[in-house]
ZADO-1210 file (C-alpha; in nm, 4 decimals, padded with zeros to 6 digits):
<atoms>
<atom x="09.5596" y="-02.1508" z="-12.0324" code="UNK" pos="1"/>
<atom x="09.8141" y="-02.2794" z="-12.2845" code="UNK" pos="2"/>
<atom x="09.9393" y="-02.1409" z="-12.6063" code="UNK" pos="3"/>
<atom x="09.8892" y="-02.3700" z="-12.8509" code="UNK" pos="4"/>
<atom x="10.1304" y="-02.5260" z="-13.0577" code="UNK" pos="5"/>
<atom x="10.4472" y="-02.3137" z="-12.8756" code="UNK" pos="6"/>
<atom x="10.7216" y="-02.5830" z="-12.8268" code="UNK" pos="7"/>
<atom x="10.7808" y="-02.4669" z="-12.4169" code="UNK" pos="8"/>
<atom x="10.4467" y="-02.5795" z="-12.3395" code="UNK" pos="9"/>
<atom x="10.4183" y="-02.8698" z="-12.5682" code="UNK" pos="10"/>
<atom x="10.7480" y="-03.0033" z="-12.3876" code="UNK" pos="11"/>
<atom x="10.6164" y="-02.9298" z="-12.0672" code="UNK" pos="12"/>
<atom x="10.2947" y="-03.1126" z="-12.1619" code="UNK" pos="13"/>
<atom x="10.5084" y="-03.3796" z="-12.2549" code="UNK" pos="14"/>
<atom x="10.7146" y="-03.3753" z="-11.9520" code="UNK" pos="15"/>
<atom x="10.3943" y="-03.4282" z="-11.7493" code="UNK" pos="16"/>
<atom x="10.2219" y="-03.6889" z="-11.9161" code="UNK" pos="17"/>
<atom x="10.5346" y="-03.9280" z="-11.9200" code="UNK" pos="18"/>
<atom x="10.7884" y="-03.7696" z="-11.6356" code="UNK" pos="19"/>
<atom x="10.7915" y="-03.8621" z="-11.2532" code="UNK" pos="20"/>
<atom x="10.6886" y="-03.5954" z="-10.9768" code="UNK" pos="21"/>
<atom x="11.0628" y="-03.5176" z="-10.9836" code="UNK" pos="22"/>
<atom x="11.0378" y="-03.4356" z="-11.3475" code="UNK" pos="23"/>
<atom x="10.6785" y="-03.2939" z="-11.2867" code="UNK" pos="24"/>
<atom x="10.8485" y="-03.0573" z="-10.9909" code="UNK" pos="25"/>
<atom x="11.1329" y="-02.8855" z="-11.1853" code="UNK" pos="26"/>
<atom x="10.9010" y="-02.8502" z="-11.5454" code="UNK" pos="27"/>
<atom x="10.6784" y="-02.6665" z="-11.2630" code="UNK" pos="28"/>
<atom x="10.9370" y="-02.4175" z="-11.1894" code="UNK" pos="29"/>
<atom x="11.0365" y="-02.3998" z="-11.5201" code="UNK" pos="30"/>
<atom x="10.7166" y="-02.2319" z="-11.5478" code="UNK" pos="31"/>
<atom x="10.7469" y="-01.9345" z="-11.3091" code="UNK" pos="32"/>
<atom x="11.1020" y="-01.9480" z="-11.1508" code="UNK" pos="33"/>
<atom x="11.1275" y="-01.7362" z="-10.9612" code="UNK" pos="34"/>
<atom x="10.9333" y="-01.9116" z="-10.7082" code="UNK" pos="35"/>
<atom x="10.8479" y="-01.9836" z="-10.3462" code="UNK" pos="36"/>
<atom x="10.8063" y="-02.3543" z="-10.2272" code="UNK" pos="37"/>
<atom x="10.3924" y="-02.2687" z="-10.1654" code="UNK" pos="38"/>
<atom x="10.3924" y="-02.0836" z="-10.5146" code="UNK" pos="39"/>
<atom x="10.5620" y="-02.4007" z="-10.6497" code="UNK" pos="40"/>
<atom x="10.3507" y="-02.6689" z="-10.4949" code="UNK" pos="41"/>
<atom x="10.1024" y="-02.4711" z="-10.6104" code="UNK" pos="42"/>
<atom x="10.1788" y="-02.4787" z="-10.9373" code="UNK" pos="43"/>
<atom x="10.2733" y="-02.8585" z="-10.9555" code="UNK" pos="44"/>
<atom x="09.9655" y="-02.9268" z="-10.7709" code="UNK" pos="45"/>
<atom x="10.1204" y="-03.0867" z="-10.5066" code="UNK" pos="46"/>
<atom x="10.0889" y="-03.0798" z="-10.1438" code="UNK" pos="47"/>
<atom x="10.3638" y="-02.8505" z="-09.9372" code="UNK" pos="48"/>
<atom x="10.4884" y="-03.1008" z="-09.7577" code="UNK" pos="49"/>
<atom x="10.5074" y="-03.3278" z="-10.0932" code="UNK" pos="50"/>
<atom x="10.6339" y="-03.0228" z="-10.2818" code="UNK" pos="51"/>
<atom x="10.9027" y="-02.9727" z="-10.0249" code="UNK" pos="52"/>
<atom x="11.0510" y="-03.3115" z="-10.0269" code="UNK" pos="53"/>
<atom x="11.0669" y="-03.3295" z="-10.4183" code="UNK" pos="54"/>
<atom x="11.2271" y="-02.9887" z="-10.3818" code="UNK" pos="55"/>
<atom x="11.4884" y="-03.1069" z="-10.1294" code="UNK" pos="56"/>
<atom x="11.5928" y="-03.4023" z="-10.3238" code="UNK" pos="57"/>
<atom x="11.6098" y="-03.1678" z="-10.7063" code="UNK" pos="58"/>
<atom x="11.8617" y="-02.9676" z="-10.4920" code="UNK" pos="59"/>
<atom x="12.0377" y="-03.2268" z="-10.3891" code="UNK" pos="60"/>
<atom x="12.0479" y="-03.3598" z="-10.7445" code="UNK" pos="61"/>
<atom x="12.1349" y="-03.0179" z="-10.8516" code="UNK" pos="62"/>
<atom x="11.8102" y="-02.9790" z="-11.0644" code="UNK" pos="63"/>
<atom x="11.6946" y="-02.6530" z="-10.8229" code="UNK" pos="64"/>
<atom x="11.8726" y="-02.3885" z="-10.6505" code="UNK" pos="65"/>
<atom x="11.7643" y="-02.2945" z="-10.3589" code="UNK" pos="66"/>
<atom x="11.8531" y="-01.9321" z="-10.2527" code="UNK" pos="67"/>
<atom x="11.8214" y="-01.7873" z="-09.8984" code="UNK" pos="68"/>
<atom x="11.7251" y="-01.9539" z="-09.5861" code="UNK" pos="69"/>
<atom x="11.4734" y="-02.2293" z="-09.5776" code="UNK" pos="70"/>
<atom x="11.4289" y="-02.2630" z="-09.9960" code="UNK" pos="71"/>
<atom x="11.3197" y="-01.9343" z="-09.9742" code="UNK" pos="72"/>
<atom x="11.3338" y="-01.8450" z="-10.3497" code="UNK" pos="73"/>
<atom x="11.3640" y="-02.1064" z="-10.6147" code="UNK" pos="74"/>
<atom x="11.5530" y="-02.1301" z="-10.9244" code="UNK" pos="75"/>
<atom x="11.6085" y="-02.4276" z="-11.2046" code="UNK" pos="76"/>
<atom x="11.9371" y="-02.4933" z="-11.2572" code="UNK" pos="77"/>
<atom x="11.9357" y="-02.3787" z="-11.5593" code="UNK" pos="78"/>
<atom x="11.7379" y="-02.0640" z="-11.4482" code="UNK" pos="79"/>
<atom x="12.0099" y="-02.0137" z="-11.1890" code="UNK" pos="80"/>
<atom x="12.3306" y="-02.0047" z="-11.3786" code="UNK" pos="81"/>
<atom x="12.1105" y="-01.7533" z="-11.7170" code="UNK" pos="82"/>
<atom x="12.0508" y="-01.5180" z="-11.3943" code="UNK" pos="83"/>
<atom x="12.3973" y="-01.5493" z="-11.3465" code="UNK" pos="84"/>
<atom x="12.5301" y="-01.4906" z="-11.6646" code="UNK" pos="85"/>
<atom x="12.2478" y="-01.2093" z="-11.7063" code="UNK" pos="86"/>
<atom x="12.4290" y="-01.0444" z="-11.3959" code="UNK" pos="87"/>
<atom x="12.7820" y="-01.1113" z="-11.5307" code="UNK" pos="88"/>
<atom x="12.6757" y="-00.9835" z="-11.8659" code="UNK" pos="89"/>
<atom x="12.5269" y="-00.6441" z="-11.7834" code="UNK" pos="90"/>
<atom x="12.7940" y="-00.5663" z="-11.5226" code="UNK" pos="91"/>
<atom x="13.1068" y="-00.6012" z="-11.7913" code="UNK" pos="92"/>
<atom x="12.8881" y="-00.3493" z="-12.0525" code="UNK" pos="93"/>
<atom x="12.7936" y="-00.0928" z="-11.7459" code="UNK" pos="94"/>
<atom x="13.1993" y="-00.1235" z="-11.6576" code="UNK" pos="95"/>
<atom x="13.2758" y="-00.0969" z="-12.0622" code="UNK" pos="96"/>
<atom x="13.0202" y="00.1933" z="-12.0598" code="UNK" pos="97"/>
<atom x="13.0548" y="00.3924" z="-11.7432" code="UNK" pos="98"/>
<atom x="13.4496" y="00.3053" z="-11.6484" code="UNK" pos="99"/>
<atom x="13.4843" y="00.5215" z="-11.3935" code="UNK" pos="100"/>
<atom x="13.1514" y="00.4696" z="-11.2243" code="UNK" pos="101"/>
<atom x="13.2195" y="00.2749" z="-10.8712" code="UNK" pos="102"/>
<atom x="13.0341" y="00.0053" z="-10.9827" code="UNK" pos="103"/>
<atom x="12.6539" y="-00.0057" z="-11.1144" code="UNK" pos="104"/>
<atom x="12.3671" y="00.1102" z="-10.9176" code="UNK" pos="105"/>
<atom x="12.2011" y="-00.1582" z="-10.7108" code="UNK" pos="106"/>
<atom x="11.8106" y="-00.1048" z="-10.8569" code="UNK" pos="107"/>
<atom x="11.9112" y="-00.1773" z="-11.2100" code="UNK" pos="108"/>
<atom x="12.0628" y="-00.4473" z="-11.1402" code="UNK" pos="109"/>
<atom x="11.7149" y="-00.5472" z="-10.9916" code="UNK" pos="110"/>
<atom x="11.5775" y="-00.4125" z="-11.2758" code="UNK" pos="111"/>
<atom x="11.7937" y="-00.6129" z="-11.5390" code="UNK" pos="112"/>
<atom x="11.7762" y="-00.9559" z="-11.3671" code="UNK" pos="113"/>
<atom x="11.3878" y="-00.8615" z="-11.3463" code="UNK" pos="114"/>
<atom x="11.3621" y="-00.9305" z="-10.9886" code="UNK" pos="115"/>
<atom x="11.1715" y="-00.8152" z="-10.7040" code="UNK" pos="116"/>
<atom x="11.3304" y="-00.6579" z="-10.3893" code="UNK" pos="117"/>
<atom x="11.3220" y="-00.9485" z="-10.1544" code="UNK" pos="118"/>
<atom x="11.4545" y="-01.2206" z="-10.4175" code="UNK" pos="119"/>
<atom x="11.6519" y="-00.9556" z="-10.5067" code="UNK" pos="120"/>
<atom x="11.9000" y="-00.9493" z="-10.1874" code="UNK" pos="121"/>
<atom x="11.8624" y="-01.3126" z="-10.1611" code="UNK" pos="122"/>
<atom x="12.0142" y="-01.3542" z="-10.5150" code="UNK" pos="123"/>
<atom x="12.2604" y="-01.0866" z="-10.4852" code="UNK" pos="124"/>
<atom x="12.4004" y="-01.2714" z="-10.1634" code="UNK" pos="125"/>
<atom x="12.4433" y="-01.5764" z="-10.3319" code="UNK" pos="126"/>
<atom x="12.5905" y="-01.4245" z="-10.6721" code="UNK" pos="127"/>
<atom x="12.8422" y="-01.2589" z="-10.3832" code="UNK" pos="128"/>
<atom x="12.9066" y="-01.5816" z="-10.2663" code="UNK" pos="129"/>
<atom x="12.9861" y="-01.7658" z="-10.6001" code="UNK" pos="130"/>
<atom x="13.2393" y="-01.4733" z="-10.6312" code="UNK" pos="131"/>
<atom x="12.9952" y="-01.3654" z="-10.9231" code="UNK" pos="132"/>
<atom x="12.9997" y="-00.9920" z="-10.8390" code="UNK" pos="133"/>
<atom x="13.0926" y="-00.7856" z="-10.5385" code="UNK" pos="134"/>
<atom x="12.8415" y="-00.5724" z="-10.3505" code="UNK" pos="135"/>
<atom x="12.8443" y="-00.2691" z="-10.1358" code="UNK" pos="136"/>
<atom x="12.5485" y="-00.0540" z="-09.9985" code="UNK" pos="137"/>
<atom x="12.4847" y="00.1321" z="-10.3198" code="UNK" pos="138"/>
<atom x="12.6471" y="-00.0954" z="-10.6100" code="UNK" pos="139"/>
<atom x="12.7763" y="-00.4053" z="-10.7508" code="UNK" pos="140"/>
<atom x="13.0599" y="-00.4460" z="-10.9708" code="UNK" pos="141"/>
<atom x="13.2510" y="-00.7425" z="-11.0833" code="UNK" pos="142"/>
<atom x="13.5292" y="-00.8673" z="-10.8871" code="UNK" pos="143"/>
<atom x="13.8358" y="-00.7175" z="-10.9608" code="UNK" pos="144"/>
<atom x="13.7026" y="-00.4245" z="-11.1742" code="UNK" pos="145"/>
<atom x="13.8041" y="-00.0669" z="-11.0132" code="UNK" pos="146"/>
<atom x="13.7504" y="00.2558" z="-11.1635" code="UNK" pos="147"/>
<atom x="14.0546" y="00.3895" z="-11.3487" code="UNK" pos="148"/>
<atom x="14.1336" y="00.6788" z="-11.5673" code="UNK" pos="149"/>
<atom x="14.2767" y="00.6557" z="-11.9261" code="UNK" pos="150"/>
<atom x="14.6338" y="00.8020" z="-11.9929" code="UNK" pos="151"/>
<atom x="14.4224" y="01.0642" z="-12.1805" code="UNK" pos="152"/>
<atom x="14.2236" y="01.1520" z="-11.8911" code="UNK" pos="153"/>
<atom x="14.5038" y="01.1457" z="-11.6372" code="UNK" pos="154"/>
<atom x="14.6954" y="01.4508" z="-11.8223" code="UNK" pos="155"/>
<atom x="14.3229" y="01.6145" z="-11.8345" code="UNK" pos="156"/>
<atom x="14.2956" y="01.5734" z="-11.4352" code="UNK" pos="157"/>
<atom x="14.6546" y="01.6533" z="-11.3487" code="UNK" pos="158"/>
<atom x="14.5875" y="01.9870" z="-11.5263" code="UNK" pos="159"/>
<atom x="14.2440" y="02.0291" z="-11.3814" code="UNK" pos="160"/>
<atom x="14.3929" y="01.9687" z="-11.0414" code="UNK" pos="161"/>
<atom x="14.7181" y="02.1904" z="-11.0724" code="UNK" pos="162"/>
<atom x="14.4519" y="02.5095" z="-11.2040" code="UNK" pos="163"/>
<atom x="14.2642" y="02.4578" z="-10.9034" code="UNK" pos="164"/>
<atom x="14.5372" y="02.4316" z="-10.6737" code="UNK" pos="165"/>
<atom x="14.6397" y="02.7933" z="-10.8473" code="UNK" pos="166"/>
<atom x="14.2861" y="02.9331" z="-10.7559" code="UNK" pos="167"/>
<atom x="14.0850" y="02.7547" z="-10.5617" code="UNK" pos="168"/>
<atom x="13.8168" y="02.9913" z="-10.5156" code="UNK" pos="169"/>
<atom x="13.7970" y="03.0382" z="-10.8690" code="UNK" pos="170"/>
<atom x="13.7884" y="02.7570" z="-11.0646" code="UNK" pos="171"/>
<atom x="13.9213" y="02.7342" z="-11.4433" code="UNK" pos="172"/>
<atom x="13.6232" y="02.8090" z="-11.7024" code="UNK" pos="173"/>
<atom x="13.7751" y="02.8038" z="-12.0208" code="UNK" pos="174"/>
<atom x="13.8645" y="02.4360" z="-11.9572" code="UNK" pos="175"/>
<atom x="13.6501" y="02.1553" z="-12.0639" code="UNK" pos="176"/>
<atom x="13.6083" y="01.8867" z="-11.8541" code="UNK" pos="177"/>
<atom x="13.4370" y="01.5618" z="-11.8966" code="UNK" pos="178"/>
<atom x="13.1420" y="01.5360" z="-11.6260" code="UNK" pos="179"/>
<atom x="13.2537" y="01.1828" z="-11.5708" code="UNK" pos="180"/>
<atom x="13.5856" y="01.2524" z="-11.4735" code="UNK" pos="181"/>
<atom x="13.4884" y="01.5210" z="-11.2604" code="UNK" pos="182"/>
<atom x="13.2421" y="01.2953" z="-11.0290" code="UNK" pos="183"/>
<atom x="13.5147" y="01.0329" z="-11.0359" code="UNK" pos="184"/>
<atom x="13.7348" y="01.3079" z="-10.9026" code="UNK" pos="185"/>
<atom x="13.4590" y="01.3951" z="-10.6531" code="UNK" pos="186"/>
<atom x="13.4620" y="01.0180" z="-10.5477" code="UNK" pos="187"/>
<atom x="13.8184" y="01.0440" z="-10.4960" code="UNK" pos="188"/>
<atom x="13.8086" y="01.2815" z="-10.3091" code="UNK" pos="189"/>
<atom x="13.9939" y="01.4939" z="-10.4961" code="UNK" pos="190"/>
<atom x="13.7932" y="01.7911" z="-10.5672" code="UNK" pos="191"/>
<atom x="13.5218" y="01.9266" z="-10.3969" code="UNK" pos="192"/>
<atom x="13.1627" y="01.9833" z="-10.5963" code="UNK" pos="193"/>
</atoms>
């Protein structure tokens, strides 16, 4: 079923009716990128092995992106590089927001790009790849970014750190500490929780 009268159907309406299987192929993906090569000869009604060559020759053409082995997960070009920015995007506000954080946790990343968990490691490969982001086990960050304290904070940990090298069994209670420098400090391996 089609909404009526909303211009992204009406153009791919109009794509079909005048464009060439090529055409017909990426407006298909359009449509539900992310997809598999079955889900998107599906969708074009096309046969798999039909779908599959039209696929091969968009990528060459730089109309799809394939990502992972075998055109496992398909993207339009343009689908591609808004995932991309999407990633880019919401990494530089969770560094603005959180700068002392490692990096940001690898399920909401998932959750902002709006992926599932297969795709998911596929596309976070490839946004490796393209120097995009940089991933470890637990979280992704942009290349280059590393946590770092302010000139504020680093007088705030150097006392925290000299009080409890006074009394380590009994750490300081009268001073306030910002929870976020004090995991950071944990992460450092500076202090022991």
């Amino acid at each position: 079923r089609h909404k009526r009268f909303d211009p992204a159907t009406l153009q791919r309406l109009a794509t079909l009716a005048r464009g060439s299987e090529q055409d017909l192929i990426v407006s298909a993906l359009e449509a539900i990128e992310p997809a598999s090569l079955a889900g998107l000869s599906t969708k074009a009604n096309l046969s798999a092995d039909r779908a599959s060559e039209l696929a091969r020759a968009a990528i060459e053409q730089r109309l799809i992106v394939a990502v992972g082995p075998g055109m496992e997960t398909l993207f339009t070009a343009a689908g591609w590089a808004a995932r991309a920015n999407t990633a880019r995007d919401s990494l530089q506000a969770y560094h603005h927001q959180y700068p002392l954080r490692p990096g940001m946790p690898r399920e909401e990343l998932r959750n902002r790009l709006d992926l599932k968990a297969g795709p998911f490691l596929q596309v976070l490969a490839r946004l490796a790849e393209e120097a995009v982001l940089v991933a470890d086990d637990a979280h992704v960050r942009l290349p280059g970014f590393s946590p770092a304290f302010t000139a504020q904070q680093k007088a705030v940990v150097y006392s925290y750190v000299a009080s409890l090298g006074e009394s380590p069994f009994t750490p300081p209670t009268g001073q306030k500490i910002d929870p976020e420098v004090v995991n950071a400090l944990v992460m450092q391996g500076l202090v022991i929780k």
